[in-house]
C-alpha positions as CSV (number, residue, x, y, z in Angstrom):
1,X,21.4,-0.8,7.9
2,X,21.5,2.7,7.8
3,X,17.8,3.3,8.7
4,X,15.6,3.4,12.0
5,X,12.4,1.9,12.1
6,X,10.1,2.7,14.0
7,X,6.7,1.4,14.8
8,X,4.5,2.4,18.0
9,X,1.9,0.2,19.9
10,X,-0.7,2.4,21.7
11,X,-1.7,0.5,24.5
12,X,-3.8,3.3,26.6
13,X,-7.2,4.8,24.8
14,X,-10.6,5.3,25.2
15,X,-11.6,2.5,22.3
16,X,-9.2,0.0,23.9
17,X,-10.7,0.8,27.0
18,X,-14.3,0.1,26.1
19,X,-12.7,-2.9,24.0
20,X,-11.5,-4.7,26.6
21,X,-14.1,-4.1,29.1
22,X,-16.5,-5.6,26.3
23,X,-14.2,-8.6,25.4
24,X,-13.0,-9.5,29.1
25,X,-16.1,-8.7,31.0
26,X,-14.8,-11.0,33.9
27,X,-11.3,-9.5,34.2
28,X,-10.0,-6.0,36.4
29,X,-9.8,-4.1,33.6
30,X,-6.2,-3.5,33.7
31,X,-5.9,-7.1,33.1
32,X,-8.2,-7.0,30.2
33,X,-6.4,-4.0,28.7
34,X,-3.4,-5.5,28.5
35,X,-4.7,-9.1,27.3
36,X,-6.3,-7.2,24.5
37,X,-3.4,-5.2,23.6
38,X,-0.9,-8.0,23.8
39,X,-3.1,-10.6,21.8
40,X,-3.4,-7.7,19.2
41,X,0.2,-7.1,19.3
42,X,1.0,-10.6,18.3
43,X,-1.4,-11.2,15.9
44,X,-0.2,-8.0,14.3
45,X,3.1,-9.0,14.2
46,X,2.3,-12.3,12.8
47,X,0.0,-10.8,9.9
48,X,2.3,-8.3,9.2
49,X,5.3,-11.1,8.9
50,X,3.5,-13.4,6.3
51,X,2.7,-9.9,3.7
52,X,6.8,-9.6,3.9
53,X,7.2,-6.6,5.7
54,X,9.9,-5.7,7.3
55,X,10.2,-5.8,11.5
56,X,10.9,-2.6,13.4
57,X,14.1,-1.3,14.6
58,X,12.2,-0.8,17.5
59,X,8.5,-0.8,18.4
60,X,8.0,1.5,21.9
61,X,4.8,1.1,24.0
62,X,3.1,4.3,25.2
63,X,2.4,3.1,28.5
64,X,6.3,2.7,28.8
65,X,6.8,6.6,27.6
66,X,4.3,8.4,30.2
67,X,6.7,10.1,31.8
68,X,8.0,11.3,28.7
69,X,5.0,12.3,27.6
70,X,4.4,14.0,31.2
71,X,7.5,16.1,30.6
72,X,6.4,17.4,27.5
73,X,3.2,18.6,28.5
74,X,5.2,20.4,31.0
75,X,7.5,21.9,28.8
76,X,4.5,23.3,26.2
77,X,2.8,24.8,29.5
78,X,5.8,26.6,30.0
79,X,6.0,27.8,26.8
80,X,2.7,29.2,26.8
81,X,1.6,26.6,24.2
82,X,-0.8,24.8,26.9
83,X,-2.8,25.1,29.8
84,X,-4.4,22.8,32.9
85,X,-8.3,23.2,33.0
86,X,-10.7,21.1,35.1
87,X,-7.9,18.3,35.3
88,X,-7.7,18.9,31.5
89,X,-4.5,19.9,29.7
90,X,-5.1,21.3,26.3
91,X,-3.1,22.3,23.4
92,X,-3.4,26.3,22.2
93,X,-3.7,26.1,18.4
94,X,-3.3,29.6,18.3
95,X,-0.2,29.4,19.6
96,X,1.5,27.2,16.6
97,X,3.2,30.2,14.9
98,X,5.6,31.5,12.6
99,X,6.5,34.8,13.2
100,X,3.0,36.1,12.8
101,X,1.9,33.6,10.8
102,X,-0.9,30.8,11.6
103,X,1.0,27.7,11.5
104,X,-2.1,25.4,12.8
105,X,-3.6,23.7,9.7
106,X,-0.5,23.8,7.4
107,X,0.0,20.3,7.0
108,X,-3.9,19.2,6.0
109,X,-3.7,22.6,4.0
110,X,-6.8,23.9,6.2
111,X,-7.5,27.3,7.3
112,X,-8.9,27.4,11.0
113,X,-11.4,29.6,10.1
114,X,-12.6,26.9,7.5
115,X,-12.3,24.4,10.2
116,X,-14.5,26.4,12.8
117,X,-17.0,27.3,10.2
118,X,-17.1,23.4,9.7
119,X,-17.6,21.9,13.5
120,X,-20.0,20.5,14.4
121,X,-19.1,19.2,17.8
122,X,-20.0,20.4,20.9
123,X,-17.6,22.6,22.5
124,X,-15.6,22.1,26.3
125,X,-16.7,25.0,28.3
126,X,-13.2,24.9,29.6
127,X,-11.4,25.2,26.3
128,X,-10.3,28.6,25.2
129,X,-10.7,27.7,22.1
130,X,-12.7,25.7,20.3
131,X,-9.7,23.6,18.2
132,X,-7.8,23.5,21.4
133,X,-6.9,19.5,21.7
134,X,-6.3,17.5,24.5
135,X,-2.9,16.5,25.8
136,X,-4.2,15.2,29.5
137,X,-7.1,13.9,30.8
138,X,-8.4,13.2,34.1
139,X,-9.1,9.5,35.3
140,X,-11.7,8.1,37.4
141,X,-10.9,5.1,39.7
142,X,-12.2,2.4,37.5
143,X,-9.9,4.0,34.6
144,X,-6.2,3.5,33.7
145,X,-4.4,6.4,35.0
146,X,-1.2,8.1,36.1
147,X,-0.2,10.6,38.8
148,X,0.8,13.7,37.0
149,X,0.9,17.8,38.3
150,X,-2.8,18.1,37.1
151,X,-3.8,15.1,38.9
152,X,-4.3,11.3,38.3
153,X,-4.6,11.0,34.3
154,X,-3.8,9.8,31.7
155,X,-2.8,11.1,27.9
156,X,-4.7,12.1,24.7
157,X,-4.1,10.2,22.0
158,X,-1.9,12.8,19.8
159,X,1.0,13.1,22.5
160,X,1.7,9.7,22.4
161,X,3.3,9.6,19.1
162,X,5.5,13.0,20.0
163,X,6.8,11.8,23.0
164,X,7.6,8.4,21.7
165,X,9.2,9.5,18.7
166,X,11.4,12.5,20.1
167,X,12.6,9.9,22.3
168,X,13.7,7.3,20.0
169,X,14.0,9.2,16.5
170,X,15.3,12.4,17.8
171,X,13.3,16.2,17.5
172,X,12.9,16.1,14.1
173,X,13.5,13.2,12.3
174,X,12.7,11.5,7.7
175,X,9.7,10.3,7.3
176,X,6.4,10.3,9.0
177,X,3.8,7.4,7.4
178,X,0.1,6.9,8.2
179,X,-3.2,6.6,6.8
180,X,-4.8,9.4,4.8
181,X,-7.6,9.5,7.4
182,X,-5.3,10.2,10.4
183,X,-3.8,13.8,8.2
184,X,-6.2,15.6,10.3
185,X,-6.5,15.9,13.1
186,X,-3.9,13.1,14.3
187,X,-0.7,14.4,12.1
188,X,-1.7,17.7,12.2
189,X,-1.9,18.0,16.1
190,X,1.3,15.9,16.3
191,X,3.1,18.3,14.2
192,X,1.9,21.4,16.2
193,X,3.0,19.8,19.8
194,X,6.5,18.4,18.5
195,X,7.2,22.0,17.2
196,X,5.8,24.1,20.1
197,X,7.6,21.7,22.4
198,X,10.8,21.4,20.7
199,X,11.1,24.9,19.0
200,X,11.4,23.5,15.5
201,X,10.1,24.4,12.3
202,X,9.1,20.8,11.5
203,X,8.5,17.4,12.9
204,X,8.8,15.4,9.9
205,X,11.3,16.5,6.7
206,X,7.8,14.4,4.8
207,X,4.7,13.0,5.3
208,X,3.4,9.9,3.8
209,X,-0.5,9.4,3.8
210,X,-1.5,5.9,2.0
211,X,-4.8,5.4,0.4
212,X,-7.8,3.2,2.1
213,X,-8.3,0.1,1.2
214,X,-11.8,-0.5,-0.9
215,X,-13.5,-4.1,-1.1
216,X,-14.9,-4.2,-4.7
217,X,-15.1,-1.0,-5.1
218,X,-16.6,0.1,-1.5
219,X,-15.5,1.5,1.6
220,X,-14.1,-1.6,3.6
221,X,-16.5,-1.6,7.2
222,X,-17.9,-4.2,9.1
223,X,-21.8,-2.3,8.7
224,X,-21.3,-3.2,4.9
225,X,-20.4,-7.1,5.8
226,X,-17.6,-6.7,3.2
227,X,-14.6,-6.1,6.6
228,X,-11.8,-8.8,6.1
229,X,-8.9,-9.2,8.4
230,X,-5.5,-10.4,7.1
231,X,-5.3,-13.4,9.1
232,X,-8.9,-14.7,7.1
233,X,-7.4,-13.5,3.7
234,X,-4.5,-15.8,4.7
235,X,-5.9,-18.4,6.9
236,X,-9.9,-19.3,6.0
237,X,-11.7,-18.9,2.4
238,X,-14.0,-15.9,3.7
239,X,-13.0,-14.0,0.2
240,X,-13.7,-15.6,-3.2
241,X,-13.9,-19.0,-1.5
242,X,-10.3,-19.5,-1.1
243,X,-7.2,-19.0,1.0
244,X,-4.6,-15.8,-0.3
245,X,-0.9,-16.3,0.0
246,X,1.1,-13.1,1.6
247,X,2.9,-12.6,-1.5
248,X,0.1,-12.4,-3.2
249,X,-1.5,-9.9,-0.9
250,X,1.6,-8.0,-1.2
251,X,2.2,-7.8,-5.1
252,X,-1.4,-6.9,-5.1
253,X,-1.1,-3.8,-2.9
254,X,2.2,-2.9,-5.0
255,X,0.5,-2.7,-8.1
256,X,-1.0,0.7,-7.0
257,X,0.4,4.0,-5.9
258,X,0.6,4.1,-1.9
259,X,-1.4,7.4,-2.5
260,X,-4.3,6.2,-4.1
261,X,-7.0,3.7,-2.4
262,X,-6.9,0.0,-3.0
263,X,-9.7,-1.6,-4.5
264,X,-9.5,-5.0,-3.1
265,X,-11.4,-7.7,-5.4
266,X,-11.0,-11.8,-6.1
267,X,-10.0,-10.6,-10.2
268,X,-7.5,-8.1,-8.4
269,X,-5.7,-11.0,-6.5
270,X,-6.0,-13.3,-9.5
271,X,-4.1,-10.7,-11.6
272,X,-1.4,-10.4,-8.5
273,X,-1.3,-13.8,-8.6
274,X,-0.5,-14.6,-12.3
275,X,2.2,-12.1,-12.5
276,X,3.9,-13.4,-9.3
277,X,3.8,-16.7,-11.0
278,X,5.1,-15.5,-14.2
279,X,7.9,-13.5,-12.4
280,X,9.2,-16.7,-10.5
281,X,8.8,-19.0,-13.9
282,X,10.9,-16.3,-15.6
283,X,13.7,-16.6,-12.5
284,X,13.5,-20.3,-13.1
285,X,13.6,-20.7,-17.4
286,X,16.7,-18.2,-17.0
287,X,18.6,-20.2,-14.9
288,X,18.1,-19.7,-11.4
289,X,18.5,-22.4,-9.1
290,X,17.9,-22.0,-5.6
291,X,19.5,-24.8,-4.8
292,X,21.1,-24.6,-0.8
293,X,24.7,-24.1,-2.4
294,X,23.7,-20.8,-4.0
295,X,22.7,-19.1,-1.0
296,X,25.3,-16.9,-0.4
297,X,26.1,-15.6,-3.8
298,X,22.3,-14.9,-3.9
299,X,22.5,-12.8,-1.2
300,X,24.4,-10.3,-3.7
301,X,22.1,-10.1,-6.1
302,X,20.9,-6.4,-5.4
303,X,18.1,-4.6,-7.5
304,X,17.9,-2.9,-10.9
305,X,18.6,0.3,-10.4
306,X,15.9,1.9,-12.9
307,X,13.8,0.2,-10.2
308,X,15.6,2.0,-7.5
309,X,15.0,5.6,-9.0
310,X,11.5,4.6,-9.7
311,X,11.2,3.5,-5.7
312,X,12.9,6.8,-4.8
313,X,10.5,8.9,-6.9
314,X,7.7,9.0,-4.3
315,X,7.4,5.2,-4.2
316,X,6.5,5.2,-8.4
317,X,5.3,1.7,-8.4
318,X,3.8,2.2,-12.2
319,X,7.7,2.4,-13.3
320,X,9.0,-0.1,-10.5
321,X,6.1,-2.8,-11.9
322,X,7.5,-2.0,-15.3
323,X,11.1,-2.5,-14.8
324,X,10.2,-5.7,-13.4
325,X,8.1,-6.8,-16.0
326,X,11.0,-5.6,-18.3
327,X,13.5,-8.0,-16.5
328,X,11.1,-11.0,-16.0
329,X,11.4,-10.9,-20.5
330,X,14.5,-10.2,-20.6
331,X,16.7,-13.4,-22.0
332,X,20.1,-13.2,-20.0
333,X,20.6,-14.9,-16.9
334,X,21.7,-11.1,-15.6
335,X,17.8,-10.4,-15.9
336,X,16.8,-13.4,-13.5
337,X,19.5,-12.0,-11.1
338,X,18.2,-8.8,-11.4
339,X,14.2,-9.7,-10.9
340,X,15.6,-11.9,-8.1
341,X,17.5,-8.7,-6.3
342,X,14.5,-6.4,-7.0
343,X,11.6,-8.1,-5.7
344,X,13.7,-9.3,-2.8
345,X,14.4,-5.3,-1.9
346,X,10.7,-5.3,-2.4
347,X,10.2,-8.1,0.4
348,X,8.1,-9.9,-2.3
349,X,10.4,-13.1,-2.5
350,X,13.4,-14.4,-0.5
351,X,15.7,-17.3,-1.1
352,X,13.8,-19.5,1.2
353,X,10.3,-18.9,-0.1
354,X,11.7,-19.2,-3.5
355,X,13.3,-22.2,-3.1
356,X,10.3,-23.7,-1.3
357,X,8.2,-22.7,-4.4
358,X,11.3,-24.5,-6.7
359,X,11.3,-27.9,-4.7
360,X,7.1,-27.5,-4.6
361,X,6.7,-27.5,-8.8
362,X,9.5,-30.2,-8.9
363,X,7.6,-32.2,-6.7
364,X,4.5,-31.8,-9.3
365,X,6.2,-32.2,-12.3
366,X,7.5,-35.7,-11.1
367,X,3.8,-37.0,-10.2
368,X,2.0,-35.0,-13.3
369,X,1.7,-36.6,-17.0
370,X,3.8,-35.4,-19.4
371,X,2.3,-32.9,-21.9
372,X,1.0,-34.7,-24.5
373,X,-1.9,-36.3,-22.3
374,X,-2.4,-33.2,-21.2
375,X,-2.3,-31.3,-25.1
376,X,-5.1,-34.5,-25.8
377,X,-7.1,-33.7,-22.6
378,X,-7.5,-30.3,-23.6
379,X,-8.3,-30.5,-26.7
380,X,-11.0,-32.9,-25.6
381,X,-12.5,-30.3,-23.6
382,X,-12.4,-27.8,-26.1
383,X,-14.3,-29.9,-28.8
384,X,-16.9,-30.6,-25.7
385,X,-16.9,-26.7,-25.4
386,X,-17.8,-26.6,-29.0
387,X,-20.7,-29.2,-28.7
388,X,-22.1,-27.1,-26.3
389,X,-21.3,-30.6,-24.1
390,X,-20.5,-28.3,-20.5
391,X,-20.6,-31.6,-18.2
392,X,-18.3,-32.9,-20.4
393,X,-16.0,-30.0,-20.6
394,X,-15.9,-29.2,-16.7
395,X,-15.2,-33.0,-15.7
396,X,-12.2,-32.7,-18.0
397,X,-11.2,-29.9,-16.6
398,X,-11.8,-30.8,-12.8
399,X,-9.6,-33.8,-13.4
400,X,-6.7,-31.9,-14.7
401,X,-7.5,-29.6,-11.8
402,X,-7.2,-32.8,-9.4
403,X,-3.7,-33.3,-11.0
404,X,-3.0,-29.8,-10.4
405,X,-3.2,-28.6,-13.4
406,X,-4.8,-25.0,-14.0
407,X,-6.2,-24.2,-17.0
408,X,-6.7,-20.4,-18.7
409,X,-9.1,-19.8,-21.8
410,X,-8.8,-16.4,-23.6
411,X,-9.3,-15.7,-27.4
412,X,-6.8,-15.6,-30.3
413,X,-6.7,-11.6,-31.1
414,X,-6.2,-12.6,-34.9
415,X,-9.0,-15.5,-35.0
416,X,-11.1,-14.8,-32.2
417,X,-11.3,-18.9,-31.3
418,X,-11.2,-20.3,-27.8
419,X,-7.3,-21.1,-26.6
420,X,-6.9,-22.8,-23.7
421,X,-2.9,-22.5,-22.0
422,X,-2.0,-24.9,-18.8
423,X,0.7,-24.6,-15.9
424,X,0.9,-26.5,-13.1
425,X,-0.6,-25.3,-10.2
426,X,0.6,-25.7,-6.2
């Protein structure tokens, strides 16, 4: 309640551009830019709702914020922090200081000399300088564009994000988020504008750069075949021949600091899996019922607050994933409600998915055998195991698979033999 969201669409640049030319050959290309952008919108937002996560207090457009973004180009060329060239406007990196001090390069911890030495691009003949960034950019006829002072245009990419949030968040604002891989130069040329334009020392009071996401221990791309969107992970059996719940998705990306990257694999989602299932078994043998009349007292069941403190330690998931684990073996009913309050903060569970989970494994227990057949059935299968008899030993366990049953060998520690556990499976 006490916090502001915000999450921006950019709806004008160079890539959409291109994007929507390719995909809507047949439409004014206006027209295909915005059927491109809205279709991605939505499907965003929908992908985005089934991993749990949270909606925006508000999500601006930057073709609504162009004269925003107009006006601050204005006020950097004022302050002698920009300047129009060739129907260009470009940022002056040199500019970005504090007292004396260099201020370009502080937040990706990179000296400009380093960076000069580095390029490899070829350079503007109208920039002054070769880091100089674009804020403005001309438009020909068959592009989106706006009337501006320097002509019909339209805005770099950078500016977008200062204008939109200085105009919903406020000059300097918490917490900046993003992608490792947009540090530099996105966040770095954000943060010089924002303070040139609004004389502040910062932007941001922190920046939060996640890790990339890594397919089996590889880059995720589309040139390595291995690129999967989140509507296939949820929707089609593209990965590990199978459909992936959002939960799932989601306690899988918590088990790893934000930080670090991600390395996406079918064992990795199993593992998610099997925890989320033991989490909501342990809610369940503890006494939960999320049965309709226990909505509302549900509702204040907050977190644990070593899981808190863990959260507010630069998102610590090691200790938040051990204070759950913690509660889901504890033995009071004050560690369900605590589990329950804790991975509901975490958007991992609410009281309708749970109880849609608690009617689904009542519905299976009333059509599945008791345990007994099933005890007999398995240890069928494991002397067939032992005979080396594997057609025998699959069909058993296809058939309990058919009752939705799912079956999990491993090896005694002590013993080293084959033990086989069951648990119904929805």
């Amino acid at each position: 309640d006490h916090v502001t969201y915000l999450r921006n669409i950019t709806d004008v640049d160079d890539k959409i551009n291109a994007r929507a030319a390719r995909d809507y050959p047949d439409l004014p290309l206006n027209e295909a830019i915005q059927k491109l952008t809205r279709t991605t919108q939505r499907q965003y937002e929908s992908d985005m709702a089934e991993l749990g996560c949270l909606e925006p207090t508000k999500q601006p457009r930057a073709t609504d914020h162009i004269a925003d973004m107009i006006e601050m180009i204005k006020t950097l060329i004022e302050g002698g922090h920009a300047y129009a060239a060739k129907g260009h406007v470009l940022f002056a990196v040199k500019t970005f200081k504090a007292g004396d001090a260099l201020q370009y390069g502080k937040l990706a911890r990179r000296s400009l000399d380093d960076m000069l030495a580095g390029a490899r691009v070829e350079v503007a003949p109208y920039k002054r300088d070769p880091m100089d960034f674009v804020l403005w950019k001309p438009s020909t006829d068959d592009l989106p564009g706006w009337d501006s002072p320097w002509g019909k245009g339209r805005p770099g990419w950078h500016i977008e994000c200062s204008a939109m949030s200085k105009k919903h968040l406020g000059e300097v604002f918490d917490i900046h988020g993003g992608g490792i891989d947009l540090s530099f130069p996105h966040h770095e040329n954000e943060l010089a504008q924002s303070c040139c334009a609004n004389n502040t020392e910062q932007m941001a009071q922190v920046w939060m750069h996640n890790g990339f996401l890594q397919i089996n221990g590889e880059k995720m791309s589309k040139s390595e075949g291995n690129f999967y969107t989140v509507d296939e992970l949820l929707h089609t059996k593209k990965f590990g021949g199978r459909t992936w719940p959002g939960d799932v998705l989601r306690v899988a990306m918590l088990m790893k600091s934000y930080r670090e990257p991600i390395d996406f694999s079918q064992s990795k989602l199993e593992e998610a899996e099997k925890i989320l299932a033991r989490w909501k078994k342990s809610m369940a043998n503890l006494g939960l019922s999320f049965a309709e009349e226990n909505r509302v007292e549900y509702r204040e069941f907050g977190p644990c607050s070593k899981m808190v403190a863990a959260l507010s330690n630069d998102m610590n998931m090691a200790g938040v994933m051990a204070e759950l684990h913690r509660h889901s073996k504890g033995a009071r009913l004050h560690n369900a409600r605590r589990l329950f309050g804790s991975l509901k903060l975490l958007g991992v569970v609410t009281f309708d998915s749970m109880q849609k989970w608690e009617n689904a494994t009542q519905k299976l227990q009333d059509k599945t055998p008791g345990s007994a057949p099933i005890e007999a059935a398995i240890a069928s299968r494991l002397a067939a195991l032992n005979d080396k008899n594997w057609a025998e030993a699959d069909r058993i366990r296809d058939e309990l698979a058919s009752k939705g049953i799912k079956l999990t060998d491993s090896k005694d520690s002590a013993t080293g033999e084959r033990v086989t556990n069951w648990e119904f499976k929805q």
